[in-house]
C-alpha positions as semicolon CSV with decimal commas, in nm:
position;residue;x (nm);y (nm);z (nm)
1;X;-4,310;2,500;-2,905
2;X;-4,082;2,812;-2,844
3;X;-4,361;2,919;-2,556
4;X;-4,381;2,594;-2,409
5;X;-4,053;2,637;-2,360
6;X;-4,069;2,974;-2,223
7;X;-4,308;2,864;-1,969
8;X;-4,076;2,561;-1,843
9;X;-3,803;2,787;-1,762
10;X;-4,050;3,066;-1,599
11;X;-4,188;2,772;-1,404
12;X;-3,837;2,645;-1,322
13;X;-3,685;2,989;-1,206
14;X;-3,985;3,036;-0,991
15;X;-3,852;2,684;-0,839
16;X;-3,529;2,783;-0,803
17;X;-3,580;3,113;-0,687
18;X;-3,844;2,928;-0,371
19;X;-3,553;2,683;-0,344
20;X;-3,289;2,946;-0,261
21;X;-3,588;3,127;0,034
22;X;-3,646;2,791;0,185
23;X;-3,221;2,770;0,248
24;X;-3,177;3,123;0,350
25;X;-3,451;3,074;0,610
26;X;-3,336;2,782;0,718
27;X;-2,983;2,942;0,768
28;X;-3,112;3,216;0,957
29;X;-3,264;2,988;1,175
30;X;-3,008;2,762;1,223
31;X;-2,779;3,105;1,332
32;X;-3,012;3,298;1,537
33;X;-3,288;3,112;1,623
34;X;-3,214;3,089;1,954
35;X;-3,242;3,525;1,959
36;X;-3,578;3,525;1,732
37;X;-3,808;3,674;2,009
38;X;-4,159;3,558;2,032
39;X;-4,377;3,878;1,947
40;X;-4,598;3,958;2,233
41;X;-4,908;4,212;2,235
42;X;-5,074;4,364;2,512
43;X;-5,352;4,187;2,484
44;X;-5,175;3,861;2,418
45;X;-4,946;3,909;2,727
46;X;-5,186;3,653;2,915
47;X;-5,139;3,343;2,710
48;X;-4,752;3,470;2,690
49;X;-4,764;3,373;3,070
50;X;-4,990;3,108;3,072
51;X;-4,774;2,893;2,761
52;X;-4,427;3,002;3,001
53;X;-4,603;2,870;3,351
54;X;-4,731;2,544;3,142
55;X;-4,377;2,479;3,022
56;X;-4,212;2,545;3,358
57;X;-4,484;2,298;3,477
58;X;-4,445;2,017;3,269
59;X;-4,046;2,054;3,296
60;X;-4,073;1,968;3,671
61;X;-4,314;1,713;3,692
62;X;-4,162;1,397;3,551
63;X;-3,862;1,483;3,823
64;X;-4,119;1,478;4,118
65;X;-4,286;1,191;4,012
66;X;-4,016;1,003;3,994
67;X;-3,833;1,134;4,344
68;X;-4,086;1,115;4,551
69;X;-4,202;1,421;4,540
70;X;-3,871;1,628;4,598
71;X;-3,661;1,775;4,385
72;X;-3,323;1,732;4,607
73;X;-3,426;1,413;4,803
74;X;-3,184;1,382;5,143
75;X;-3,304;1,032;5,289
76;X;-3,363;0,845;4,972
77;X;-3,379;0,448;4,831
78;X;-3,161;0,461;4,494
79;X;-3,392;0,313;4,210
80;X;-3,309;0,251;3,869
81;X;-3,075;0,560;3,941
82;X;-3,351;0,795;4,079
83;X;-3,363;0,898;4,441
84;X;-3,666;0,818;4,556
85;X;-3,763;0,979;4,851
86;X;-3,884;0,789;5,168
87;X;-4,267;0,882;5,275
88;X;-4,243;0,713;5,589
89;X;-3,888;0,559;5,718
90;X;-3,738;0,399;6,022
91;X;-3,352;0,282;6,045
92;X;-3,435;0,082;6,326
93;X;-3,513;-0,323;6,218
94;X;-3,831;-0,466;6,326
95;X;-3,987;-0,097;6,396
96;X;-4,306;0,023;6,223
97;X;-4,195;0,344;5,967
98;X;-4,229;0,710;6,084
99;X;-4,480;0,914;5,811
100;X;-4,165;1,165;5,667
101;X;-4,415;1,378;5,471
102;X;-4,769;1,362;5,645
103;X;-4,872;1,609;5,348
104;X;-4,709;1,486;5,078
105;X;-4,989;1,706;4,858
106;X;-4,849;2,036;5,032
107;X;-4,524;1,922;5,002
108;X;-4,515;1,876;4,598
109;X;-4,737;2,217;4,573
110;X;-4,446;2,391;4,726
111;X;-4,190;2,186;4,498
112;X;-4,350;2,309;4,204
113;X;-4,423;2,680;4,299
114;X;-4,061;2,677;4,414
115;X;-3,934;2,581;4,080
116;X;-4,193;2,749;3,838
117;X;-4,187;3,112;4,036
118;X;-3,804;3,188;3,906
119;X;-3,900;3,079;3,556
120;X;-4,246;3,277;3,566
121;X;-4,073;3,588;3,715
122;X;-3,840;3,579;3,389
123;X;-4,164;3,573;3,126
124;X;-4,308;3,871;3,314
125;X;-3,924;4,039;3,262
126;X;-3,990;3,939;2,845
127;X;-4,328;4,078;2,876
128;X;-4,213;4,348;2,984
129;X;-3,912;4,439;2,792
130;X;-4,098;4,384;2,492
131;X;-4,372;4,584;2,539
132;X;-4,178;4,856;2,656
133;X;-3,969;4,855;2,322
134;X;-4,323;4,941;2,120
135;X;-4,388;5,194;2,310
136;X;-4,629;5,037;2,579
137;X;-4,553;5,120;2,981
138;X;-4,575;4,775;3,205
139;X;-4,604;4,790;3,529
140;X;-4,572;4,464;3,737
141;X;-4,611;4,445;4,113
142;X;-4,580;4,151;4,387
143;X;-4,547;3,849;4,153
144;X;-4,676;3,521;4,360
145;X;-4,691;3,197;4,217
146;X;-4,952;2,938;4,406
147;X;-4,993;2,568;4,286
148;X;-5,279;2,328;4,385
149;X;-5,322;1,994;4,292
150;X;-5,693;1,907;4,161
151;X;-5,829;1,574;4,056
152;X;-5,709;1,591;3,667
153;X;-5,484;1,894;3,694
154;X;-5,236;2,074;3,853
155;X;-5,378;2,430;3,873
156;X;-5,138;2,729;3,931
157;X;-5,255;3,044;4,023
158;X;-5,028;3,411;3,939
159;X;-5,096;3,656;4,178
160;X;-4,923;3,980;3,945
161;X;-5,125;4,295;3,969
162;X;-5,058;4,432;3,586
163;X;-5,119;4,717;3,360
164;X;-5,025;4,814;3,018
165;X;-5,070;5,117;2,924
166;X;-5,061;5,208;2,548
167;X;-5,366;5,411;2,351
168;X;-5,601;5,268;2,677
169;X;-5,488;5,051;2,960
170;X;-5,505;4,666;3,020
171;X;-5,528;4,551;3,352
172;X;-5,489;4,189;3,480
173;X;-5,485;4,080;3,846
174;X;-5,393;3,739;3,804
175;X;-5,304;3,442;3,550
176;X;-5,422;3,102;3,604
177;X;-5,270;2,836;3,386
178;X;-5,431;2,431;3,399
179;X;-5,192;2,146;3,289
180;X;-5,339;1,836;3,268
181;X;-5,191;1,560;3,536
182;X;-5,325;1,264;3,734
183;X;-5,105;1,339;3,977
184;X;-5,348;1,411;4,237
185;X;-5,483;1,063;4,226
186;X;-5,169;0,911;4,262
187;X;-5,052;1,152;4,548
188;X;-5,351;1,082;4,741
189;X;-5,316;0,691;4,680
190;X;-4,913;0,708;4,759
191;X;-5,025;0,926;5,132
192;X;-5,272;0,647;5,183
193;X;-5,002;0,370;5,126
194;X;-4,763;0,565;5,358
195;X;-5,018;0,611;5,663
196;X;-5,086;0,267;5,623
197;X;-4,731;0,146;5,642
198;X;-4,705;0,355;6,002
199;X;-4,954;0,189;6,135
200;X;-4,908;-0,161;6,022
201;X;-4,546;-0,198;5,878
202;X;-4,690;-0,339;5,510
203;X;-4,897;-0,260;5,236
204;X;-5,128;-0,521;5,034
205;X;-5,118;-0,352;4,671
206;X;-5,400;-0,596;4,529
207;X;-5,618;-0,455;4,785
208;X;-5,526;-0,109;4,648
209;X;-5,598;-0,201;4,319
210;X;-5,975;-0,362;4,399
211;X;-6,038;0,022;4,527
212;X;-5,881;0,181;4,243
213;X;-5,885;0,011;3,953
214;X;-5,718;0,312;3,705
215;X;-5,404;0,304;3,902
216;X;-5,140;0,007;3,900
217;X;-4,970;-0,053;4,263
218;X;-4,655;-0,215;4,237
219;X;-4,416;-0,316;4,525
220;X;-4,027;-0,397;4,449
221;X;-3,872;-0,518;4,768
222;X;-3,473;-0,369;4,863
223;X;-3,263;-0,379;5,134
224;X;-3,294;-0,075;5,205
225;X;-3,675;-0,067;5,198
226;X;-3,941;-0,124;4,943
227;X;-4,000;0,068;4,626
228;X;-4,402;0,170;4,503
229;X;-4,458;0,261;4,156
230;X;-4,826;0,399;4,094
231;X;-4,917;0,384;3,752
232;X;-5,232;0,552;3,649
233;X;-5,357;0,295;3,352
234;X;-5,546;0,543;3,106
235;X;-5,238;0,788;3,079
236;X;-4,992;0,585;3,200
237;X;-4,868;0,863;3,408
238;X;-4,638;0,727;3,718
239;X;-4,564;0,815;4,082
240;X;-4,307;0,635;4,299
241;X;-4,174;0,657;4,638
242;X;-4,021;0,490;4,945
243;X;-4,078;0,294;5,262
244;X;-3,906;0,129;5,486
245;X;-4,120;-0,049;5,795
246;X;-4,074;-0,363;5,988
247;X;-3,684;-0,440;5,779
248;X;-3,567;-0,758;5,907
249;X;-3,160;-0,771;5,938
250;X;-2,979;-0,949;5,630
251;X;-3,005;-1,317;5,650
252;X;-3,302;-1,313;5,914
253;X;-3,531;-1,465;5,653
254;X;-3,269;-1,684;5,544
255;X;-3,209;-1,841;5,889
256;X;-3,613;-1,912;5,940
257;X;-3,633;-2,101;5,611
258;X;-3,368;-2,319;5,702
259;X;-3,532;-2,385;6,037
260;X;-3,842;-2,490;5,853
């Protein structure tokens, strides 16, 4: 009886003693989380890079798709308190739209390398740092950030000549990061729309939905122009942007129904 007791209060000091790690931990985290460094090899400097471009990536993206493609629209349709850029626009009434962004795909390449290549430059300034403070020597040159967008992906390409030298030398030339996106498709689907707006002054989304039948087209009319809002079904991953071709003057519609 005497041991069984014996082994309740071993057992329940072990629990105790667990209890008061798990709080200490937690308090440490909760005071200097924020300055626990990630520890970084040299041979695990790559993913490093790769994880930091992906998150950079991802950060943008909703904003884009959203905006139209640009990160500070200037000639923008206010939507559900985005600023959705205009692909094609006129101000004129009764004039077909002039295309804004004839490569919208560039354009949101550049928007995203633009963004990302601060944000990458400061991982390679970690990496470095790091390394440097157990014992390695990093040498960095002519960091160049290049983003494509690929059917699936959003590829982006590091052009950073690197060595580490510690007990032998590591050498990378570049770092090439994949984050998954439909973007692409929708991109190439919202350029389409555009060109096809120029030329006529209107869009027929069901049509556009027969041809692709993965991506939702859908059309809110404004005063200011008309909204699109491309929906890619199996991720449910959006795009939307602006037009405004062939605007009829406040009322005009108004003043042919009652003539009818």
């Amino acid at each position: 009886m005497e041991e069984k007791r014996k082994n309740k209060k071993a057992q329940l000091s072990i629990f105790i003693i667990i209890a008061i790690i798990i709080v200490l931990v937690l308090v440490a985290l909760f005071f200097f989380g924020d300055k626990i460094e990630t520890w970084i090899s040299p041979t695990g400097a790559q993913d490093y890079i790769k994880d930091c471009t992906q998150q950079a990536t991802e950060e943008v993206l909703p904003k884009l798709e959203v905006q139209g493609g640009s990160l500070e629209p200037e000639n923008y349709l206010l939507y559900q308190d985005n600023k959705v850029d205009y692909t094609c626009y006129t101000e004129d009434y009764y004039t077909r739209c002039v295309m804004q962004k004839p490569f919208l795909k560039q354009s949101i390449e550049q928007e995203i390398s633009s963004y990302i290549e601060p944000r990458v430059r400061s991982c390679f300034s970690d990496v470095e740092s790091q390394l440097e403070r157990s014992g390695s020597q990093v040498s960095v040159k002519d960091i160049k950030v290049e983003t494509s967008l690929v059917p699936g992906s959003i590829v982006v390409n590091i052009k950073a000549p690197t060595t580490i030298k510690k007990e032998g030398a590591i050498k990378y030339d570049s770092f090439k990061t994949n984050v998954k996106s439909e973007i692409y498709d929708l991109v190439m689907l919202a350029s389409s729309i555009s060109n096809y707006e120029a030329r006529y002054g209107d869009s027929d989304s069901r049509t556009y939905m027969m041809y692709y039948p993965d991506i939702r087209v859908e059309k809110i009319e404004r005063d200011m122009g008309r909204v699109y809002i491309l929906t890619h079904k199996p991720s449910n991953e959006k795009f939307m942007f602006a037009s405004r071709s062939i605007a009829w003057p406040a009322g005009y519609l108004g003043v042919d129904d009652e003539l009818r």
